[in-house]
C-alpha positions as a Markdown table, in Angstrom:
| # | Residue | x | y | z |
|---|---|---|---|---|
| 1 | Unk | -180.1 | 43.9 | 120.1 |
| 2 | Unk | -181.3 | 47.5 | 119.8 |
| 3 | Unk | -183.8 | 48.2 | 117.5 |
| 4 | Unk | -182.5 | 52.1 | 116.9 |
| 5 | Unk | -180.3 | 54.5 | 118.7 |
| 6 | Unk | -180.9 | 57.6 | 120.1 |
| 7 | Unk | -180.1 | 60.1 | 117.1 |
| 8 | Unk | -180.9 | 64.1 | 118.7 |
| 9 | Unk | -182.6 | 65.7 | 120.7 |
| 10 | Unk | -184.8 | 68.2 | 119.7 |
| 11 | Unk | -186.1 | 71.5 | 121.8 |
| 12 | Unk | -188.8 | 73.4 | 120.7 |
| 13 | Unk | -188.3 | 77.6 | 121.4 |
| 14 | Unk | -189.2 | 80.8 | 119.9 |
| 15 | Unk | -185.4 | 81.3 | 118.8 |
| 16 | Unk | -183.0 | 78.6 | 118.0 |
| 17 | Unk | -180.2 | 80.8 | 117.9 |
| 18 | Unk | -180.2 | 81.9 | 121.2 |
| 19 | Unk | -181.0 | 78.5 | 122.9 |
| 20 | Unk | -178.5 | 76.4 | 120.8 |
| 21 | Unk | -175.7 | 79.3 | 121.9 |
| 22 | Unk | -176.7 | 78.8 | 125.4 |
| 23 | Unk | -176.4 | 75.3 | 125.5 |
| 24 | Unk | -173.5 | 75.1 | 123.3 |
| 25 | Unk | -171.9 | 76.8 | 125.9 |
| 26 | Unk | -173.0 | 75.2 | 128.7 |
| 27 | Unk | -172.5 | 72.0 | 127.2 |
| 28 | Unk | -169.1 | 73.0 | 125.6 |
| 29 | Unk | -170.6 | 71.8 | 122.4 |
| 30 | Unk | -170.7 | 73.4 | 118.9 |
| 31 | Unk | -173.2 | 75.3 | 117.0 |
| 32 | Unk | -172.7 | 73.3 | 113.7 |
| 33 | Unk | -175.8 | 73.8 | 111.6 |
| 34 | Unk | -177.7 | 77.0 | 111.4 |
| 35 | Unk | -180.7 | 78.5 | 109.2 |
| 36 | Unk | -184.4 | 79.8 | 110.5 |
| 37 | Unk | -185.9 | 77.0 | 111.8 |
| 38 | Unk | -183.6 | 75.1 | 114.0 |
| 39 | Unk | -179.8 | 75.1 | 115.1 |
| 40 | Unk | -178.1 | 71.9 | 115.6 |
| 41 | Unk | -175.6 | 71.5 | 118.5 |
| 42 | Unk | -172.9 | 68.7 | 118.7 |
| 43 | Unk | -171.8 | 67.3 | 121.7 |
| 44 | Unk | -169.2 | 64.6 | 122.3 |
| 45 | Unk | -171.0 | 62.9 | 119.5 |
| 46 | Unk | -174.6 | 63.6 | 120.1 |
| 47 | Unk | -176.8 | 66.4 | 119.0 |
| 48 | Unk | -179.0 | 68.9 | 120.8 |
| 49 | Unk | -181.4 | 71.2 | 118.2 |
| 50 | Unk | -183.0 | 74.0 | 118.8 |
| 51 | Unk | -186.4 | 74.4 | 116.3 |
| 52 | Unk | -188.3 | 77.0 | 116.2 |
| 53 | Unk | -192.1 | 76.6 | 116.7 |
| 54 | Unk | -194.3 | 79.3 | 115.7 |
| 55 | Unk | -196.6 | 80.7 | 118.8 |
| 56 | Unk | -194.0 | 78.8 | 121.4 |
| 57 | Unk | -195.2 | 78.9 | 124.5 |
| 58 | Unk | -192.2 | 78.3 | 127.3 |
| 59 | Unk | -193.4 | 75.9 | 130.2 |
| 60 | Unk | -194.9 | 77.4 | 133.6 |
| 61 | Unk | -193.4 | 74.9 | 135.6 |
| 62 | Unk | -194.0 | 73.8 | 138.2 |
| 63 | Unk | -197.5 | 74.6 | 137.4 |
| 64 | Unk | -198.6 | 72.5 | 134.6 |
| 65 | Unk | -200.6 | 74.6 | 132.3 |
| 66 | Unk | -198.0 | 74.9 | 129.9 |
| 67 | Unk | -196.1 | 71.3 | 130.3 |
| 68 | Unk | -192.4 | 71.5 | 130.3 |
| 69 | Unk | -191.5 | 69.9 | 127.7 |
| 70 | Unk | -188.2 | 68.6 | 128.1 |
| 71 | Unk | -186.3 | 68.0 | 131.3 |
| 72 | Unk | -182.1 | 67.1 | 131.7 |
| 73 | Unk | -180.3 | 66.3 | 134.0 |
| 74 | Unk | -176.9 | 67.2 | 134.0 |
| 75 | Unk | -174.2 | 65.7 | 135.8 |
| 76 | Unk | -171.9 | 68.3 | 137.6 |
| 77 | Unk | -168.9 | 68.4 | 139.7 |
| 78 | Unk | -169.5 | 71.4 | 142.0 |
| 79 | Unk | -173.4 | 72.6 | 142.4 |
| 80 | Unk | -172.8 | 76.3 | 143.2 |
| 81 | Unk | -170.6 | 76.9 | 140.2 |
| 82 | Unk | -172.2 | 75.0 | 138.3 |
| 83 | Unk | -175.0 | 77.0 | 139.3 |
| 84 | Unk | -173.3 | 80.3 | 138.9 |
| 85 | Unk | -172.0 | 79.8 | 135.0 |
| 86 | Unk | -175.5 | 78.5 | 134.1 |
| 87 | Unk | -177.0 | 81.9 | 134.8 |
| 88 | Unk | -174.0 | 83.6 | 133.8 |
| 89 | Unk | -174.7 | 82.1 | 130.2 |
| 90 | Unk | -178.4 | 83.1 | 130.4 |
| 91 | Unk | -180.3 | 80.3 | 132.7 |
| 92 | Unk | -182.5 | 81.2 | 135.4 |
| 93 | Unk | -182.8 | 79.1 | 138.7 |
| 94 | Unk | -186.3 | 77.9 | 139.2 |
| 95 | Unk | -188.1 | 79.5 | 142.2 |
| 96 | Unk | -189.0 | 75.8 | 143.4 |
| 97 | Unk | -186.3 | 73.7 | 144.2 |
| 98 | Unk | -187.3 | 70.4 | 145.7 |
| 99 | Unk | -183.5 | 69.0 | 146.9 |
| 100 | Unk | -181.2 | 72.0 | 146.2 |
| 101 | Unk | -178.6 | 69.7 | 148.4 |
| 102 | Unk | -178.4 | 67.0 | 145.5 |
| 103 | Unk | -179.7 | 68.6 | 142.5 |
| 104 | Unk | -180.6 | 72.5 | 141.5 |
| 105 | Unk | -183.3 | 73.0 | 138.7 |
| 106 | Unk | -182.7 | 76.0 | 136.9 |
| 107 | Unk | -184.5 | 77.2 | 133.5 |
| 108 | Unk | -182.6 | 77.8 | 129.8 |
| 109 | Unk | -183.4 | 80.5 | 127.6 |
| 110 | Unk | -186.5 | 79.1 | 126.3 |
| 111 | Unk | -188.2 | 78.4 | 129.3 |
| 112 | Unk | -187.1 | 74.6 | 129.9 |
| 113 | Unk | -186.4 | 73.4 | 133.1 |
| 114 | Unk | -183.6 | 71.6 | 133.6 |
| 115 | Unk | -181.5 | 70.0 | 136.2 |
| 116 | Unk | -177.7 | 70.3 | 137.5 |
| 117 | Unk | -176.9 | 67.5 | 139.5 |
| 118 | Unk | -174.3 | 65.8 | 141.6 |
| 119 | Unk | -175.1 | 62.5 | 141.3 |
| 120 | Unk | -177.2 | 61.0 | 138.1 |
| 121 | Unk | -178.4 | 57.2 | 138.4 |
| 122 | Unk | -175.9 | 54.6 | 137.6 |
């Protein structure tokens, strides 16, 4: 029996309200909880939040002086469109892609890298 269950997750930035509308949209969640230090997004019953950490520093991934952080993967149907509204919505792709075939790592607003994928472990 499990001793807890996963409740949020929690991403630092410099500005919840951009990063929670991002991946509210990505996600096609729900901003439900705003004020200045973090922005809480549901999705399908789970919640992602924004907080906002004073002197944030956004990961220099792949290089490691700044670790990422954070890293999803998110399960897609079609890579390049996937792709293609990510970065309409305010993602960048990542100048290092190590399988762009399988997976494409792009990074949110905030810095974070994270990765669209066609096929997630079962």
């Amino acid at each position: 029996m499990a001793i807890a269950r996963l409740g949020l997750t929690a991403i630092d930035c410099s500005d919840p309200s951009v990063l929670a509308d991002f991946w509210a949209a990505l996600l096609g969640g729900e901003v439900k909880h705003r004020n200045d230090e973090f922005h809480a997004v549901k999705v399908d019953g789970d919640w992602l939040v924004a907080v906002k950490v004073q002197d944030y520093k956004p990961p220099t991934w792949p290089d490691s002086t700044v670790p990422k952080q954070m890293h999803l993967h998110l399960k897609v149907d079609d890579l390049d469109a996937a792709q293609t509204d990510a970065v309409r919505l305010g993602a960048r792709v990542a100048t290092e892609q190590t399988n762009p075939a399988h997976w494409r790592i792009l990074l949110d607003p905030a810095g974070h890298p994270f990765c669209l994928a066609t096929e997630i472990l079962d």
